[in-house]
TORLUM-444216 format. One line per 3 residues: number of its first residue (from 1); for each residue x, y, z of N, C-alpha, C. Coordinates in Angstrom, 2 decimals. Layout:
<rs>
NUM	X:Y:Z:X:Y:Z:X:Y:Z ~ ...
</rs>
This chain:
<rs>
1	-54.85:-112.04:-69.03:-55.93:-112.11:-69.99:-57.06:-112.99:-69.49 ~ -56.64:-113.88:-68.33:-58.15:-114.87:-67.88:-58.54:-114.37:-67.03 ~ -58.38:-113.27:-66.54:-58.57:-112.30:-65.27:-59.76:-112.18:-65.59
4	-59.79:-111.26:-66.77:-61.09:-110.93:-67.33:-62.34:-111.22:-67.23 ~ -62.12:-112.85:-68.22:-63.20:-113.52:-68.25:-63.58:-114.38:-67.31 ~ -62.67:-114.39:-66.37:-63.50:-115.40:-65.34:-63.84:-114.34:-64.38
7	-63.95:-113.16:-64.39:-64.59:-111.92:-63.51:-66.10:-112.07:-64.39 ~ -66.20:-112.02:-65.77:-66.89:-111.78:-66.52:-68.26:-112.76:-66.33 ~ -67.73:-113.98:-66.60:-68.33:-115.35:-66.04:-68.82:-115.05:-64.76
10	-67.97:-115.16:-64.00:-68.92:-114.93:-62.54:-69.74:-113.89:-62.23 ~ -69.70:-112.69:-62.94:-70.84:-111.78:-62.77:-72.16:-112.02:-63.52 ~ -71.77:-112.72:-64.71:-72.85:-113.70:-65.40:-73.74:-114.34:-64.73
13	-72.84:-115.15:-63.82:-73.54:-116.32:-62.91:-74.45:-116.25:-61.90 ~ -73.74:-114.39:-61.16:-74.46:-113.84:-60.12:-75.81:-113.49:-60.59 ~ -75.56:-112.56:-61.45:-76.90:-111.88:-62.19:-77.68:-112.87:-62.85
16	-77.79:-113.87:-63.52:-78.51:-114.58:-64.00:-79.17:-115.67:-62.87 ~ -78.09:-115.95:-61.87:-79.20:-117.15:-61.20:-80.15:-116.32:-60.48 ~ -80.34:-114.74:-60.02:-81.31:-114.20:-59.44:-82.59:-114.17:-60.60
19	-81.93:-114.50:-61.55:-83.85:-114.15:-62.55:-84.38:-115.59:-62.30 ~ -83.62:-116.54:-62.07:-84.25:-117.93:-61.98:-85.69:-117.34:-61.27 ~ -86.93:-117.72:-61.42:-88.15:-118.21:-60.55:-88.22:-119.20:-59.76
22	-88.07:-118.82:-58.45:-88.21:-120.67:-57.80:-89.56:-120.36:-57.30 ~ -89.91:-121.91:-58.01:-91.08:-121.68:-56.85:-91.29:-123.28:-56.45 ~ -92.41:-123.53:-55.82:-92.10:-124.32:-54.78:-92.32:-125.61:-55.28
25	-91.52:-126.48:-54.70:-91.75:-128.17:-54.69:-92.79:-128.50:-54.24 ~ -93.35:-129.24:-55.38:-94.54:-130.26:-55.13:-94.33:-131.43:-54.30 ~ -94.97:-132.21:-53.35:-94.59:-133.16:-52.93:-95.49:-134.21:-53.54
28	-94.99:-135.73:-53.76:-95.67:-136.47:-54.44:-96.89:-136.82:-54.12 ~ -97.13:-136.48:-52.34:-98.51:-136.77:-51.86:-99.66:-135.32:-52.49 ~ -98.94:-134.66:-52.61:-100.15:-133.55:-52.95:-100.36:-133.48:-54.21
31	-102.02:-133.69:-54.50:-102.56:-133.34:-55.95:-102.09:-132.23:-56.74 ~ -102.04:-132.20:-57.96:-101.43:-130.52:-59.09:-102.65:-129.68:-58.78 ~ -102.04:-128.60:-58.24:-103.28:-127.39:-58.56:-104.15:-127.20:-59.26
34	-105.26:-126.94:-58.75:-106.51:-126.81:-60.21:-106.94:-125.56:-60.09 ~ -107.56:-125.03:-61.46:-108.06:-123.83:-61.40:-109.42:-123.61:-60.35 ~ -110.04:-125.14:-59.67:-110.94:-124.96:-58.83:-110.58:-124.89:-57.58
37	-109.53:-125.60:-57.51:-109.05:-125.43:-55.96:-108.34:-123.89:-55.72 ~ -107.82:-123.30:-56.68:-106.90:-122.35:-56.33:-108.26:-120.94:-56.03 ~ -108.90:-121.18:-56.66:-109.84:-120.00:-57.06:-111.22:-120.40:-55.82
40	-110.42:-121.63:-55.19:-111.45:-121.48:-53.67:-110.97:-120.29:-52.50 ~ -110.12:-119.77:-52.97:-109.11:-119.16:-51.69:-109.15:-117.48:-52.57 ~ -110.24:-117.43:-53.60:-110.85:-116.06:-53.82:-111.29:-115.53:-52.62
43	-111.57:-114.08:-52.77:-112.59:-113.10:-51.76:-114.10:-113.29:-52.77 ~ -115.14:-113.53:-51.75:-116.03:-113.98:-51.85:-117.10:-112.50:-52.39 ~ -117.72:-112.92:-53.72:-118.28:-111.31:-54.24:-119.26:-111.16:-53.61
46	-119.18:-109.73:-53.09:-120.30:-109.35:-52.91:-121.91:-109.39:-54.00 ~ -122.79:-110.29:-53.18:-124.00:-110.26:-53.83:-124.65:-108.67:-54.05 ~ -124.79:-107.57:-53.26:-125.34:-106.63:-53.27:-124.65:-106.29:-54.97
49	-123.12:-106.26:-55.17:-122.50:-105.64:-56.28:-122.83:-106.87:-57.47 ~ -123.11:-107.97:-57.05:-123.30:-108.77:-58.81:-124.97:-108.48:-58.94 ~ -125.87:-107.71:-57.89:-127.45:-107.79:-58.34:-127.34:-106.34:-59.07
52	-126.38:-105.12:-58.77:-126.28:-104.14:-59.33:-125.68:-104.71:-60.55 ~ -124.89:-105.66:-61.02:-124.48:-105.42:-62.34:-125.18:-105.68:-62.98 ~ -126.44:-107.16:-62.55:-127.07:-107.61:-63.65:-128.08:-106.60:-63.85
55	-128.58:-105.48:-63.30:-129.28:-104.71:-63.88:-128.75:-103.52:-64.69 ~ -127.11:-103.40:-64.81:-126.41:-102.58:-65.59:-126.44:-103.63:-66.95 ~ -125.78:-104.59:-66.99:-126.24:-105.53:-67.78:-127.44:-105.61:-68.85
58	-128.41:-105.77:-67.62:-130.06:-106.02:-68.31:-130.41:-104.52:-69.20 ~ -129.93:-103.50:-68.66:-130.15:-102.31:-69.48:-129.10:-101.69:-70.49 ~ -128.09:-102.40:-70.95:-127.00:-102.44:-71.57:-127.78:-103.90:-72.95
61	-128.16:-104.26:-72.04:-129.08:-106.01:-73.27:-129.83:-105.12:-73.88 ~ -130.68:-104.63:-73.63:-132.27:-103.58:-73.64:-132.09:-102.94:-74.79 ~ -130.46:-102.47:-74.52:-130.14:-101.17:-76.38:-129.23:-102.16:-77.48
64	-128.77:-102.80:-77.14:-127.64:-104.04:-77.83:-128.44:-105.65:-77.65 ~ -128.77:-106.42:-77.95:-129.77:-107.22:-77.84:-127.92:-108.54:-78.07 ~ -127.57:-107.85:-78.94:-126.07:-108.72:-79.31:-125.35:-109.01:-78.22
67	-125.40:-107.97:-76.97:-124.43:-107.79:-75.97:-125.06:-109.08:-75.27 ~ -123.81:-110.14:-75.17:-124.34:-110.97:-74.18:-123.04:-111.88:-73.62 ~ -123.21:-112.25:-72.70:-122.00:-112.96:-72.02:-121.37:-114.55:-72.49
70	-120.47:-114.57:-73.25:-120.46:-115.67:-73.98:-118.69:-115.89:-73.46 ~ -118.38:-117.66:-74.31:-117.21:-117.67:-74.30:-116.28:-117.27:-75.26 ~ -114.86:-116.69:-74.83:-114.31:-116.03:-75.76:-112.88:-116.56:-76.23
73	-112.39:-116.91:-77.34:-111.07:-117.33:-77.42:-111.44:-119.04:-77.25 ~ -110.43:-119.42:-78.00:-109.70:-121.35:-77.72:-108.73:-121.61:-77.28 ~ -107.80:-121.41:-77.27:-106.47:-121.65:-76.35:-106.72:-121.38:-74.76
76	-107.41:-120.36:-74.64:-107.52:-119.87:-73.33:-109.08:-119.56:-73.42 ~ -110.12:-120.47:-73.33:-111.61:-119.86:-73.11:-111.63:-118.86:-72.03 ~ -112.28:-117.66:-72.23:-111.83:-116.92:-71.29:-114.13:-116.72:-70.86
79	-114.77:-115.91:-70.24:-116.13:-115.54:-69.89:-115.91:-114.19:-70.47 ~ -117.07:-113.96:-71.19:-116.37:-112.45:-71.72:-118.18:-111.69:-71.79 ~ -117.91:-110.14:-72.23:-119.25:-109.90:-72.57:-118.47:-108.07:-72.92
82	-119.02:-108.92:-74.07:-118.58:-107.42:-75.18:-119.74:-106.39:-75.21 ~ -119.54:-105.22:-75.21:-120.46:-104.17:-74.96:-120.10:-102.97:-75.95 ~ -121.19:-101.91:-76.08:-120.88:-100.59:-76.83:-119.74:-100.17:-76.09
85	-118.94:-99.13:-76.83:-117.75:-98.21:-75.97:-118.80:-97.22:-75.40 ~ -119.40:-96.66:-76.01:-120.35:-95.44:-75.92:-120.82:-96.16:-74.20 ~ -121.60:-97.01:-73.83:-122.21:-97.71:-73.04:-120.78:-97.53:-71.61
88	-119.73:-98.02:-71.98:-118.78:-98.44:-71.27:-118.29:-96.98:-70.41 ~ -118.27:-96.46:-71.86:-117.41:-94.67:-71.26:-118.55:-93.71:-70.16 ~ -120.10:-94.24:-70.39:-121.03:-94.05:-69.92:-121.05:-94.27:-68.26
91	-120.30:-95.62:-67.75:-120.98:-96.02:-67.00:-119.75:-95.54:-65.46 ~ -119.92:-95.05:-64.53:-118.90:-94.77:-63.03:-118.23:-95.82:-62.80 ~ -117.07:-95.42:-62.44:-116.33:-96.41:-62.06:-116.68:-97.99:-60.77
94	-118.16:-96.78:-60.09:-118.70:-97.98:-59.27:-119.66:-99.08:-60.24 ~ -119.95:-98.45:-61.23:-120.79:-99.32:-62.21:-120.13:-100.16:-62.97 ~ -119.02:-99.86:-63.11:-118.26:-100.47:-64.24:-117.58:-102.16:-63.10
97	-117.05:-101.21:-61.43:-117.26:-102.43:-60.86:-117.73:-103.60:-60.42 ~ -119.02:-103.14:-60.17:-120.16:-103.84:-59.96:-120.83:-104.73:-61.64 ~ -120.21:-103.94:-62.83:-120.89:-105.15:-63.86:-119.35:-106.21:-63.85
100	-118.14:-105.76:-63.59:-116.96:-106.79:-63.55:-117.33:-107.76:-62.47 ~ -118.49:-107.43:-61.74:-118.49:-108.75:-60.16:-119.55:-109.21:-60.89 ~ -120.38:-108.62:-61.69:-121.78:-109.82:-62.59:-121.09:-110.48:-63.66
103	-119.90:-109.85:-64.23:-119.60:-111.18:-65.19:-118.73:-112.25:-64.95 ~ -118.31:-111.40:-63.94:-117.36:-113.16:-62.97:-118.17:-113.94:-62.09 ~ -119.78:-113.11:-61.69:-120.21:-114.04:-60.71:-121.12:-115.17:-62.14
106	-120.68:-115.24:-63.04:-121.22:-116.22:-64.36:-120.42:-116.99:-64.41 ~ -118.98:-117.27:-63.72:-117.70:-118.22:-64.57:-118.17:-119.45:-64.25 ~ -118.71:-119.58:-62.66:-119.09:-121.16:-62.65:-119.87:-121.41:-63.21
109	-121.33:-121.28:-63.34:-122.35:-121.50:-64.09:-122.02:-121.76:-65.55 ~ -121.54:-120.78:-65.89:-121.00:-121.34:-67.68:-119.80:-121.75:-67.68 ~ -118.70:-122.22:-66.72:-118.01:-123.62:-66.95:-118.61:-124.84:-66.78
112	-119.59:-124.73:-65.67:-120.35:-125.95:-65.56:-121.64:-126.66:-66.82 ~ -121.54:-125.68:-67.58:-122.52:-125.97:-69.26:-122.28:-124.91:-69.83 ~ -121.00:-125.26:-70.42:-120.54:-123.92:-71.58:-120.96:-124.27:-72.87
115	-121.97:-124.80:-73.64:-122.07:-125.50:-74.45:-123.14:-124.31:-75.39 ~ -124.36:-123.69:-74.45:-124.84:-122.74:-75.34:-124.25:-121.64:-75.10 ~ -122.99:-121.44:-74.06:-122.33:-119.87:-74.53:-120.96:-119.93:-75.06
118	-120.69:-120.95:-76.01:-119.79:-120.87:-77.11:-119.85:-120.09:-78.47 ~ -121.46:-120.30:-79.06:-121.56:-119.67:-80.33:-120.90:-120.78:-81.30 ~ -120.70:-121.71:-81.05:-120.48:-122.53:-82.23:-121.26:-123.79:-82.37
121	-121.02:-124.52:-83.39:-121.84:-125.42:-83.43:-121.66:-126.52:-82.84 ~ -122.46:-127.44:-82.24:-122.26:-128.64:-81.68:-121.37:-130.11:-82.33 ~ -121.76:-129.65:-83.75:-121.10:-130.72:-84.71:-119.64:-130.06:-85.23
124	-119.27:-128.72:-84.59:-118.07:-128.14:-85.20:-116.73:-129.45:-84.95 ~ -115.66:-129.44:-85.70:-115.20:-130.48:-85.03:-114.04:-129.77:-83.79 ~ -113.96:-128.66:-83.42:-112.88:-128.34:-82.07:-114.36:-128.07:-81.07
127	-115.58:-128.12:-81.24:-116.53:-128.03:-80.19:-116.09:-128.95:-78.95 ~ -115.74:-130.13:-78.82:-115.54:-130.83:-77.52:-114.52:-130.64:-77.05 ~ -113.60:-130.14:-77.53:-111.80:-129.61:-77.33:-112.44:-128.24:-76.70
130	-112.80:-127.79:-77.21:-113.18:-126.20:-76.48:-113.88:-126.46:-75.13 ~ -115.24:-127.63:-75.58:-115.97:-127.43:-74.07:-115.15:-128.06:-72.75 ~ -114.01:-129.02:-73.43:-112.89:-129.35:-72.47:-112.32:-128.33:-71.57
133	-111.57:-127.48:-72.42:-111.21:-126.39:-72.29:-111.84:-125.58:-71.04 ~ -113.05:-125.38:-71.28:-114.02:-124.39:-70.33:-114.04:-125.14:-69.35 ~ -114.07:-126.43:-69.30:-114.15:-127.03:-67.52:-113.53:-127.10:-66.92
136	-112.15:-126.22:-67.45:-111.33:-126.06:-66.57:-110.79:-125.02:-66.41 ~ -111.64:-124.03:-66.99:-111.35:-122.24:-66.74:-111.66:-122.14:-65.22 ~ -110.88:-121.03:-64.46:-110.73:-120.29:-63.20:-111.80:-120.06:-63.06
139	-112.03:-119.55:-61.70:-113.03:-118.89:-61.23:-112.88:-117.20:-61.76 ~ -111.32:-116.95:-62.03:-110.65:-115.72:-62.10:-110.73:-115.67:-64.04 ~ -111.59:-116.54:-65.17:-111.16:-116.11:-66.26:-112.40:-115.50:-66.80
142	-112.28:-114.11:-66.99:-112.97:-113.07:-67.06:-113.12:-112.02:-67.58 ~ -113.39:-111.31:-68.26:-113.53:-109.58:-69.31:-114.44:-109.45:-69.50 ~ -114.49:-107.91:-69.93:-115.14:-107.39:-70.69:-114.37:-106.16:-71.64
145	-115.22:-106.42:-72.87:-114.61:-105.58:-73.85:-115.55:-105.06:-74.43 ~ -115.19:-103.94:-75.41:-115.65:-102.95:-75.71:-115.31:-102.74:-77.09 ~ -116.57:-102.05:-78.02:-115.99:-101.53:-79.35:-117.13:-100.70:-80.14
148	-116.83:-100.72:-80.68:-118.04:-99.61:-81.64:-119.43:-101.19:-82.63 ~ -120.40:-100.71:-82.56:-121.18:-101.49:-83.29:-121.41:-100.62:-84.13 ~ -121.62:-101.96:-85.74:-123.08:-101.38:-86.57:-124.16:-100.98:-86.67
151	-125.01:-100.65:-87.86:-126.23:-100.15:-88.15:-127.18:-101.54:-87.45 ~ -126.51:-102.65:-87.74:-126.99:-103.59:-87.64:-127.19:-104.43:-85.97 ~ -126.52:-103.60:-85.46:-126.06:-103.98:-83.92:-125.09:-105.15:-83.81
154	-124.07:-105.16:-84.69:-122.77:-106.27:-84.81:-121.76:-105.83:-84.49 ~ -121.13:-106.23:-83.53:-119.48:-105.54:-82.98:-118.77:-105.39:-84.34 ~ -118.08:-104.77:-84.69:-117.35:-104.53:-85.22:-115.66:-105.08:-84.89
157	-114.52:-105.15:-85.80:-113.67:-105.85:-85.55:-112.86:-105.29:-84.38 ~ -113.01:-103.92:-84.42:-111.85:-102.62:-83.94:-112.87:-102.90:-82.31 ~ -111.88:-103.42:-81.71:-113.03:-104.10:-80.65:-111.70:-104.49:-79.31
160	-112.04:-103.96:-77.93:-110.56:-104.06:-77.17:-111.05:-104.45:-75.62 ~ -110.41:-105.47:-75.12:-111.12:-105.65:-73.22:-110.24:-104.64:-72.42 ~ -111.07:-104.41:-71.92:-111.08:-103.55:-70.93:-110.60:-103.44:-69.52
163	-110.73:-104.25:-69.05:-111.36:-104.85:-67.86:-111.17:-106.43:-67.48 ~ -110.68:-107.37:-66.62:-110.90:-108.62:-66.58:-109.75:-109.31:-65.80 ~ -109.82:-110.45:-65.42:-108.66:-111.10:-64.73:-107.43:-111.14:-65.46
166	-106.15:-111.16:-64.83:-104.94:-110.83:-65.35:-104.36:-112.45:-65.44 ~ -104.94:-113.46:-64.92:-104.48:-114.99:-64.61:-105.80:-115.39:-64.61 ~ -106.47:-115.78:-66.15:-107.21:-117.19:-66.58:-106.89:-118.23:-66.36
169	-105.28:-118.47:-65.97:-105.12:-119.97:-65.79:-104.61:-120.01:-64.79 ~ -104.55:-120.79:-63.62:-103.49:-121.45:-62.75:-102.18:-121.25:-63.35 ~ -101.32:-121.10:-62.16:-99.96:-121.12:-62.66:-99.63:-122.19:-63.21
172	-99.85:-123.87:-62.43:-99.64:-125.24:-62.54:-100.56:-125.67:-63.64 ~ -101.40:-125.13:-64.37:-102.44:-125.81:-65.04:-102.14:-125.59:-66.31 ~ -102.09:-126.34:-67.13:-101.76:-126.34:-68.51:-103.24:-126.47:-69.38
175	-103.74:-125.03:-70.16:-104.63:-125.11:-70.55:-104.89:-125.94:-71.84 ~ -104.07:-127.04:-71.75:-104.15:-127.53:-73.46:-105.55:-128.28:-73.11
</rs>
C-alpha cells in the first residue's frame, strides 16, 4: 500500500520542480534592474518609420482632435493613444507599424514630464503617486487602442488596444 504513494510523491516532485522558474542570481555588487537600463539593450527605431507615423498621427489628430497620446492606467502607467476603429481598420499593416514606432518613439519624452499627459489634475491627490509611477515606465510601455467615438468626438467605453508592448515593466521592477 506505500508502494503507491511514494511512486505518487515522487512523480509529484519530478513534475513540479520543472515548472519552478529559475532565473538568475543577483550578485550583491550589481545594481536591481531598471526599466532604463534594460530598455538600453532595445533595437534602435528607425527614424524614417517614427517621421511616417507622426504624419499618420497628425492626420488621424486632423479628424479626431480627442485622439492624442496620453498616459493610460495607474498601477501600470502605460503611453497610449486611442484612435477611431474606422481609422485603425483603415490604415496597412506598414502604417499601422510605423504609427506603433511614433508612439513608442514618445515613452521617453513623456516619462521624462508626464505631468500634462496624465489628464488629471495637479491637486488630484494620487497625481504624484502616478507621476512616480511614469518615471519609471520602460522604454517598452506602449499601445494603442481603438473604439468607436461619439457625435461629440468622445471615445466611447466599448474601447480595446490593439497593438503595444507585451512587458511595461521589467521583470525585477516592482511597479508600486
Amino acid at each position: 500500500m506505500k508502494k503507491p504513494f511514494v511512486i505518487t510523491a515522487l512523480f509529484a516532485v519530478v513534475v513540479f520542480s520543472g515548472c519552478r522558474e529559475s532565473k538568475p542570481r543577483q550578485t550583491r555588487d550589481e545594481p536591481p534592474a531598471s526599466p532604463t537600463t534594460a530598455s538600453r539593450e532595445l533595437k534602435p527605431i528607425p527614424q524614417n518609420a517614427v517621421e511616417e507615423g507622426r504624419k499618420i498621427f497628425e492626420r488621424v489628430k486632423s479628424s479626431y482632435p480627442q485622439a492624442v497620446i496620453s498616459i493610460w492606467g495607474y498601477s501600470t502607467p502605460t503611453v497610449a493613444l486611442w484612435m477611431p476603429e474606422s481609422d485603425w481598420n483603415s490604415l496597412s499593416s506598414l502604417e499601422r507599424g510605423n504609427l506603433g514606432y511614433y508612439v513608442k518613439y514618445q515613452v521617453p519624452a513623456i516619462r521624462a514630464n508626464p505631468g500634462p499627459h496624465t489628464g488629471i489634475s495637479s491637486n488630484a491627490p494620487i497625481y504624484s503617486k502616478l507621476l512616480s509611477k511614469c518615471s519609471r515606465m520602460s522604454d517598452d510601455s506602449w499601445m494603442i487602442g481603438i473604439g468607436p467615438y461619439d457625435s461629440k468626438g468622445e471615445l466611447l467605453l466599448d474601447h480595446k488596444a490593439v497593438t503595444g508592448s507585451q512587458t511595461p515593466w521589467c521583470a525585477n521592477e516592482d511597479p508600486k
